[in-house]
C-alpha positions in Angstrom: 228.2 67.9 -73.5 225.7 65.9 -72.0 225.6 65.9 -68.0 226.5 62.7 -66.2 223.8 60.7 -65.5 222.1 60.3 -61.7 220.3 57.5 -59.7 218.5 58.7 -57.3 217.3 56.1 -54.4 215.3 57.9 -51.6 212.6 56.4 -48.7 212.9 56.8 -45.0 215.4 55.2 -42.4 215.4 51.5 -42.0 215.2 50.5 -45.9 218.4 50.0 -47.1 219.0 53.1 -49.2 222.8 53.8 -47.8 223.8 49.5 -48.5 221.9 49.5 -52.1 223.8 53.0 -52.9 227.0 51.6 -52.2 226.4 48.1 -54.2 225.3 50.1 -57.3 227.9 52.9 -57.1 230.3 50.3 -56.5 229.2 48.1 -59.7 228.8 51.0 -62.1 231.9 52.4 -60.7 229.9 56.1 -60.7 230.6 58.5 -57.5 228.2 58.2 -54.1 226.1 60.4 -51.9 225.4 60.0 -48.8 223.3 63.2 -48.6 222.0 61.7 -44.9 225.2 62.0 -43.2 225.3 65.4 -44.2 223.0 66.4 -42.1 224.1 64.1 -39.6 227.4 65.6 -39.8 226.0 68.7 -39.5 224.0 67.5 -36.3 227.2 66.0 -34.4 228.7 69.6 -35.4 225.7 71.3 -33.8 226.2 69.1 -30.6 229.8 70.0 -30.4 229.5 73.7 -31.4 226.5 73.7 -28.5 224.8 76.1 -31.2 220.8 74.3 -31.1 218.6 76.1 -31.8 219.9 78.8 -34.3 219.4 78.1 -37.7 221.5 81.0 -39.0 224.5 79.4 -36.9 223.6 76.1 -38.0 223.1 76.8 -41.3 226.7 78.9 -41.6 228.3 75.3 -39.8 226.5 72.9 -42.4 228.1 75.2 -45.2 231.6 74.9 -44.2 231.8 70.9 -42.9 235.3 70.1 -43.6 233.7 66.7 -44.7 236.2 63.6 -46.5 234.4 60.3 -47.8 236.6 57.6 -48.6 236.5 53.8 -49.3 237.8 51.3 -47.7 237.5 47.7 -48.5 234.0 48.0 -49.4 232.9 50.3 -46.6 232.4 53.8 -47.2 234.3 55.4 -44.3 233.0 59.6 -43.2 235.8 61.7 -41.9 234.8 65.1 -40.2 237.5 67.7 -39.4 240.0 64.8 -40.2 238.4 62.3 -37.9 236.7 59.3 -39.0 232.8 59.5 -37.3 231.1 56.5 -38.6 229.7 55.2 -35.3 229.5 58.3 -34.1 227.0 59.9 -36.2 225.2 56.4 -36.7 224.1 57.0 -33.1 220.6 57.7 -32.6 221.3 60.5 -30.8 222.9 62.5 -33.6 219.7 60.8 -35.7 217.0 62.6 -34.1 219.5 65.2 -33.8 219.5 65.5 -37.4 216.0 65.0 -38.4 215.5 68.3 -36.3 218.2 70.4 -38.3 217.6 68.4 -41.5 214.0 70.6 -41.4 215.5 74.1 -40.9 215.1 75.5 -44.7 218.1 77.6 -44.0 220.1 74.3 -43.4 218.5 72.6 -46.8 219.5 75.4 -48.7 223.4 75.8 -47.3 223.7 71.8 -47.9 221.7 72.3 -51.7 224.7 73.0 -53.5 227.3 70.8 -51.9 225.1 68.1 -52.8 225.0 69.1 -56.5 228.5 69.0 -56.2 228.7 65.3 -55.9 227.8 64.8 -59.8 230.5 64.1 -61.9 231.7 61.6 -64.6 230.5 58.5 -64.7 227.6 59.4 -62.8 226.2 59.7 -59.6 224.3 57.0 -57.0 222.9 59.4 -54.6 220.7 58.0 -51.5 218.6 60.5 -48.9 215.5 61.7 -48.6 214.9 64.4 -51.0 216.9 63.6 -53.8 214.9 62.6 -56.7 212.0 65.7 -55.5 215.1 69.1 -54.9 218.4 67.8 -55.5 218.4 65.9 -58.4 214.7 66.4 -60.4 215.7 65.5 -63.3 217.8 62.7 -62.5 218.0 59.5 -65.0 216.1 56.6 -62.5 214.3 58.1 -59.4 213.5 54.6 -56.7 211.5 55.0 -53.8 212.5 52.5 -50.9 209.9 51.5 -48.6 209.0 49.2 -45.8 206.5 48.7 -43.1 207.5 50.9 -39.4 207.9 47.8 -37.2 210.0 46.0 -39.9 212.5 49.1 -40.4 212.7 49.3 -36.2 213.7 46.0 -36.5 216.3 46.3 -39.1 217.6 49.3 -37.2 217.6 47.7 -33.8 219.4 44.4 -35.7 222.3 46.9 -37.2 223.1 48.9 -34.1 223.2 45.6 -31.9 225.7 44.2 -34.3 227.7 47.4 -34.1 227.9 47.1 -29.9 225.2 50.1 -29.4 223.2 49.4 -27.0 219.1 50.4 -28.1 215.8 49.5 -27.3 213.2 48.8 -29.6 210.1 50.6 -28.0 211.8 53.5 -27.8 213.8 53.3 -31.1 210.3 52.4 -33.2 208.7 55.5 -31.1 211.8 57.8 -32.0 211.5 56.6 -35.9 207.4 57.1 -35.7 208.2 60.9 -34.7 211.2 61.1 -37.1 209.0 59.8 -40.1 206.0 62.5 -38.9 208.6 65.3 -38.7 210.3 64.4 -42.4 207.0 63.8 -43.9 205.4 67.1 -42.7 208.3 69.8 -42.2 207.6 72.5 -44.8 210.9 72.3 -46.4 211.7 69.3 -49.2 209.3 66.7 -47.2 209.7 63.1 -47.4 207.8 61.7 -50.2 208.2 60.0 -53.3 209.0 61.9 -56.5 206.1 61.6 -59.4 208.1 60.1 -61.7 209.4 57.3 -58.7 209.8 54.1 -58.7 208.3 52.5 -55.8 209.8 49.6 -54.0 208.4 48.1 -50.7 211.0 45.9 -49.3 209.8 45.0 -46.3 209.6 40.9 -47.6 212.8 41.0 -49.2 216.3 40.9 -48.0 219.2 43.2 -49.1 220.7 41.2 -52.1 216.7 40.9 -53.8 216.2 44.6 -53.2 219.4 45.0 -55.1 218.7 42.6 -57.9 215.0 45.0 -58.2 217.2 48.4 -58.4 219.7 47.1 -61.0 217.0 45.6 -63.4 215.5 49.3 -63.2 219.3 50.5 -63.7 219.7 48.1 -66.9 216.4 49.0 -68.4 216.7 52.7 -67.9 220.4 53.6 -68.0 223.2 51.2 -68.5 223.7 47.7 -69.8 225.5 46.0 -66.9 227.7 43.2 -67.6 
């Protein structure tokens, strides 16, 4: 039997991966990963636990997340320990917080399999940043998401102001500079774009044109979507 197909969609923060994963999941009807709030999970675990830095520790906590995603009219809604952490672990806090643990290799490894664990009939749409490169290599469609620094601040700035989170956007383009250096360079799954990727820099479009781009890829290369 042939294994479910897989659409991978990876870049940094501030392109639109998590909205364009849900829109496609949602229209295929496949199953979603979030594979970022994973780790961000695992960071607001860490915070509570108090257990920074021990990667052993960390890594033992990432393994056994009592982690629920469920939808809810149209909104993919993150429960941890039976509480529902959306905002919380949107914070930036828990988002450098996360970039930190996110490079531990013992943490990668713990969350590996979990994240496999996602595939299943249909298929998978499955968003991060190392998804088409570790998770998933030999996944179906593989799209890298893109877009200029100062235009992802401002998306990111835009999104936690509408959400009542008070930011400022020196310090949140400074803390996304360093987040991007420590993703790109950490020796573990680094951020970068698979071989075989699709590239798509979407700093001139808006959400619904970057979603048009993914689903012609998703047409040609997997389904024919009526």
């Amino acid at each position: 039997m042939n294994k479910p197909a897989v659409i991978c969609l990876d870049g940094p923060s501030g392109v639109g991966k998590g909205t364009i994963c849900l829109l496609v999941a949602r229209n295929l009807g496949w199953h979603i990963l979030d594979s970022g709030s994973l780790y961000r999970l695992t960071a607001l675990k860490v915070s509570r636990e108090n257990v920074m830095p021990d990667e052993e520790c960390i890594a033992m906590l990432a393994k056994s997340l009592a982690v629920e995603y469920r939808e809810d009219g149209g909104n993919l809604e993150i429960y941890l320990d039976n509480e529902e952490v959306n905002q919380l672990i949107r914070s930036e806090e828990v988002g450098v917080l996360a970039s930190k643990v996110a490079a531990m290799p013992a943490v990668r490894e713990a969350l590996l399999a979990r994240q496999r664990a996602f595939l299943r009939s249909p298929g998978l749409v499955a968003d991060g940043r190392d998804m088409g490169t570790v998770v998933f290599p030999d996944a179906s469609l593989k799209i890298y998401l893109t877009a200029t620094p100062g235009e992802r601040a401002n998306r990111r700035y835009k999104q936690l102001k509408e959400k009542g989170i008070d930011v400022n956007l020196a310090n949140l383009t400074e803390d996304l500079q360093h987040r991007d250096q420590r993703d790109m360079n950490r020796a573990s799954a680094p951020l970068k774009p698979a071989d075989d990727a699709i590239i798509v820099d979407t700093t001139q479009y808006n959400i619904d044109e970057v979603y048009s781009i993914v689903m012609k890829w998703v047409q040609k290369r997997i389904v024919t979507v009526t």
